[in-house]
C-alpha positions in Angstrom: 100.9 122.1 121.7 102.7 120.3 124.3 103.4 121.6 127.9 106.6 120.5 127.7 109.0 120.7 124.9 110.4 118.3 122.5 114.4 117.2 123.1 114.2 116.1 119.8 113.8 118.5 117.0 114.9 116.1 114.1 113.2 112.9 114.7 110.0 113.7 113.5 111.0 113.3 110.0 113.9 111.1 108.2 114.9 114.0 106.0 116.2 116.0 108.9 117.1 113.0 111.3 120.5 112.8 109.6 121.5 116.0 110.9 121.4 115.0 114.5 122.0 112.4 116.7 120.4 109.5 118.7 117.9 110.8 120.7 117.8 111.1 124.2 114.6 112.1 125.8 111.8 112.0 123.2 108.2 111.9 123.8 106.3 108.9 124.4 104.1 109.5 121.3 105.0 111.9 118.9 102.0 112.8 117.0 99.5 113.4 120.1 102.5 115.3 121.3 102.2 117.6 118.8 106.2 117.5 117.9 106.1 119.8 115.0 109.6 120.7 113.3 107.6 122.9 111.1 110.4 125.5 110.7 112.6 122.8 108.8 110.5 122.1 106.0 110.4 126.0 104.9 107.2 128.3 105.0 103.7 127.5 105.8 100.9 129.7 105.2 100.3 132.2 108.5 96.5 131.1 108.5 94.2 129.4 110.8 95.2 125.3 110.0 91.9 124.8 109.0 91.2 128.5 106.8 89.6 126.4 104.4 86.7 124.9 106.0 84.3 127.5 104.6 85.1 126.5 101.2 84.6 123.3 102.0 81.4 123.5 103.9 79.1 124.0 100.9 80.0 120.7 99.8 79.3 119.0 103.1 76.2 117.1 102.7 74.8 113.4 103.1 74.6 111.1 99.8 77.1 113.5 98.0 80.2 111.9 96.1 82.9 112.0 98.8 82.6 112.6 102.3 84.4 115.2 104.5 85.4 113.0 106.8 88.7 114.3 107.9 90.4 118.2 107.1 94.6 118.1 107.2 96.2 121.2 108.1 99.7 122.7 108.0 100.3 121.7 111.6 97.2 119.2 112.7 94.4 117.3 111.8 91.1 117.3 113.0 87.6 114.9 112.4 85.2 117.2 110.4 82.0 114.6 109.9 79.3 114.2 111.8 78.1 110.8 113.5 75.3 110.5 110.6 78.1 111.4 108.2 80.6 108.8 109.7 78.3 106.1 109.7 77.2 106.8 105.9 80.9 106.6 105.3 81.2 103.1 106.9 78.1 102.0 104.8 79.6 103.3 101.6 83.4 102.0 102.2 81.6 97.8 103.5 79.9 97.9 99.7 82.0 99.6 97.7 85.2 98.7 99.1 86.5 102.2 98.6 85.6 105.8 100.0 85.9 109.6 98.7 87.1 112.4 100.8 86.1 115.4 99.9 88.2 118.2 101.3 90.9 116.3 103.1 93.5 119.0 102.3 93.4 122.4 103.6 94.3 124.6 100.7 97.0 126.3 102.5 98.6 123.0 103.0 97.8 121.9 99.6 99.6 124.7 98.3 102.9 123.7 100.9 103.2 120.7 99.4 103.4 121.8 95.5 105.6 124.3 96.4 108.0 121.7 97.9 107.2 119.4 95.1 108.5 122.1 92.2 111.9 122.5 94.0 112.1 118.6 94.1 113.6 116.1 91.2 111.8 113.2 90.2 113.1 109.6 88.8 111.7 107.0 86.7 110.2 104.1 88.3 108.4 100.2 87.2 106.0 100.0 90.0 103.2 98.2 88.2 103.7 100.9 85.3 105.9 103.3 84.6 105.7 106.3 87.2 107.8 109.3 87.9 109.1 108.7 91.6 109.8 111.9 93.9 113.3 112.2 95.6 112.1 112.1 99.0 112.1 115.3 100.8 110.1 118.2 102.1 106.7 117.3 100.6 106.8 113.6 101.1 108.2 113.9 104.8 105.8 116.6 105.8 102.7 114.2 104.2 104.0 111.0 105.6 104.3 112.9 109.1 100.8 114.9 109.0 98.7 111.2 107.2 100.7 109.4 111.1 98.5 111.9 112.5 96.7 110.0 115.0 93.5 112.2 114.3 93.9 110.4 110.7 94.2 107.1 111.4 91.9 106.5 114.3 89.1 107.8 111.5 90.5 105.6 109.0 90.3 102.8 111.3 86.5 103.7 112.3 85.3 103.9 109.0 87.0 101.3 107.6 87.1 98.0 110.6 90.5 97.4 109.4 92.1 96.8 113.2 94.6 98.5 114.5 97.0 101.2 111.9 100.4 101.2 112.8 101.6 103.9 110.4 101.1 105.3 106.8 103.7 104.7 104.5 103.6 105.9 101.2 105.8 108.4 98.2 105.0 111.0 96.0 104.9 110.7 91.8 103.7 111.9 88.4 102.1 109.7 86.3 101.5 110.6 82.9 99.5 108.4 79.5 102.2 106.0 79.5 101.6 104.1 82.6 99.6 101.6 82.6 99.0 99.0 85.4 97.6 94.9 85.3 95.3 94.0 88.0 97.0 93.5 91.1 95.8 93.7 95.1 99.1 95.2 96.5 99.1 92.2 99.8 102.4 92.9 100.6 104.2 94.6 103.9 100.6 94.4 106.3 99.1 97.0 103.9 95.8 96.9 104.9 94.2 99.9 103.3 95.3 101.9 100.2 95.3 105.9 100.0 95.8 108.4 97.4 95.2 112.4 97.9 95.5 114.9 94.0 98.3 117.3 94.4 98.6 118.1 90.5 98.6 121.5 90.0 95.9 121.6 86.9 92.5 119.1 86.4 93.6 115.8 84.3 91.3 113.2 82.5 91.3 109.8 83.1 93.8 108.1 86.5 91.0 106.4 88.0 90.9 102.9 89.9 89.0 100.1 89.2 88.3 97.4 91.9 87.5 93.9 91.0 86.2 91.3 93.3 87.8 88.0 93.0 84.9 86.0 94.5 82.1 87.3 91.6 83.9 89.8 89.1 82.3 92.5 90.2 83.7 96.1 89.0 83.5 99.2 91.0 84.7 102.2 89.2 86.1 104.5 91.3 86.8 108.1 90.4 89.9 110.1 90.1 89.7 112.9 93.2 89.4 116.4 92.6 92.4 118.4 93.4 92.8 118.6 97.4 90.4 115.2 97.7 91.5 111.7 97.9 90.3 108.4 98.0 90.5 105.1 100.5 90.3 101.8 99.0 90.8 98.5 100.7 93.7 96.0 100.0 92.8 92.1 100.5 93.1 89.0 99.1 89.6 89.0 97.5 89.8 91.9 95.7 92.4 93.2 92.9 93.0 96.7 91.6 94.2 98.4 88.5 94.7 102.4 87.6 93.1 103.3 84.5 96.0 105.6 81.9 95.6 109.4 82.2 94.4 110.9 79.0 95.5 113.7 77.9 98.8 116.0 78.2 98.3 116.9 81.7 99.6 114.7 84.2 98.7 113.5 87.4 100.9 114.6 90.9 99.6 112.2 93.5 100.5 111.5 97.3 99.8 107.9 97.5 100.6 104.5 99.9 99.0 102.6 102.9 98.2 102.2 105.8 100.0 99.6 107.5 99.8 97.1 110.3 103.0 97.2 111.3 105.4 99.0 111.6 104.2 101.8 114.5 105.3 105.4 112.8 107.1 105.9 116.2 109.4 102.4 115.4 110.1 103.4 111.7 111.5 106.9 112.9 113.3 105.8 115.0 114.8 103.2 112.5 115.6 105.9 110.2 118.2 107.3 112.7 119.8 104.2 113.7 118.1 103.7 116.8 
């Protein structure tokens, strides 16, 4: 935590910025900072941030499925793998084009973010498919704030050689059997690598990507996460995507987006208020 306090209790998430005013004296970067405004997003679990690690650690070995590279927390992140780990992780991510992470949510936090998704309302949304489009609110401002983590994007950048992350930028939704998205590679806004983390509340079948190269048609299949677990894939011209339909009644709750380029997290709060 910081040695000295925060001015600005509202700027670290859009939500709440609207209650308060331009601010004054804030710190010159918010997430090393720690500025946590915790108390405004309701309840989190009065555990250790990272309780879950010894469920996790059974699954932490090298040339398994995913890798644990990074653990999320209610209040911080923190860079779980080992060098032999990391660098099996770049391997994987240069010929694959995608990476599994095991473990990236702490169940404590994992079960934050469905609370705050059951109080939310969704809407219906054409975003290459139909999807069911979170309000934003408590879940997605406390998972955009805590994916800006610079503990997260430093190891996304390591893993990945994708330069410099300005932010994360993403939303929340439910996806059910009717969507159903066309190859696309999502080059828009200096998106430079894709991310989605299960938050459903029960197993589903189906949801996975595929990733086609352009250059030689080449298909990796890449699976659906487990609940908790997510998956990295990267966005460029020579490669397209497409998210296979779930199957089944149950439906998929996923946090999903980028990481961007541009804009720094810092600039886009700060935007939000009218800075």
């Amino acid at each position: 935590m910081p040695t000295t306090a925060c001015h600005v209790p509202c700027l670290c998430y859009g939500h709440f910025a609207k209650k308060m005013g331009p601010p004054t004296t804030p710190c010159d970067n918010l997430l090393t900072e720690r500025c946590w405004i915790l108390g405004g997003l309701g309840a989190v679990p009065a555990r250790s941030p990272f309780a879950g690690d010894a469920l996790h650690a059974s699954r932490r070995r090298l040339g398994s499925p995913s890798v644990e590279l990074v653990r999320i927390g209610a209040t911080a992140a923190r860079l779980v793998a080992s060098r032999d780990e990391v660098e099996e992780a770049r391997q994987r991510y240069a010929r694959d084009h995608f990476l599994a992470l095991g473990g990236l949510l702490d169940p404590g936090l994992l079960t934050t973010v469905r609370a705050h998704v059951e109080e939310a309302s969704f809407h219906a949304l054409e975003a290459c498919g139909t999807e069911q489009r979170l309000d934003n609110g408590r879940a997605f401002d406390l998972m955009e704030f805590l994916l800006n983590d610079r503990t997260v994007t430093a190891a996304i950048e390591d893993v990945t050689a994708c330069g410099p992350i300005g932010c994360y930028q993403g939303r929340i939704y439910r996806m059910g059997s009717e969507h159903v998205a066309e190859w696309h590679n999502d080059v828009v806004d200096t998106r430079l690598v894709a991310l989605t983390i299960n938050v459903s509340d029960a197993p589903y079948q189906g949801g996975g990507v595929a990733i086609r190269e352009v250059g030689t048609g080449r298909i990796v299949d890449v699976p659906a996460p487990a609940i908790g677990d997510g998956v990295i894939f990267r966005i460029g011209d020579d490669l397209t995507h497409r998210n296979a339909p779930i199957v089944g009644p149950v439906e998929k709750t996923a946090v999903a987006g980028w990481f961007r380029r541009e804009p720094r997290f810092k600039d886009l709060l700060f935007s939000r208020i009218g800075r």
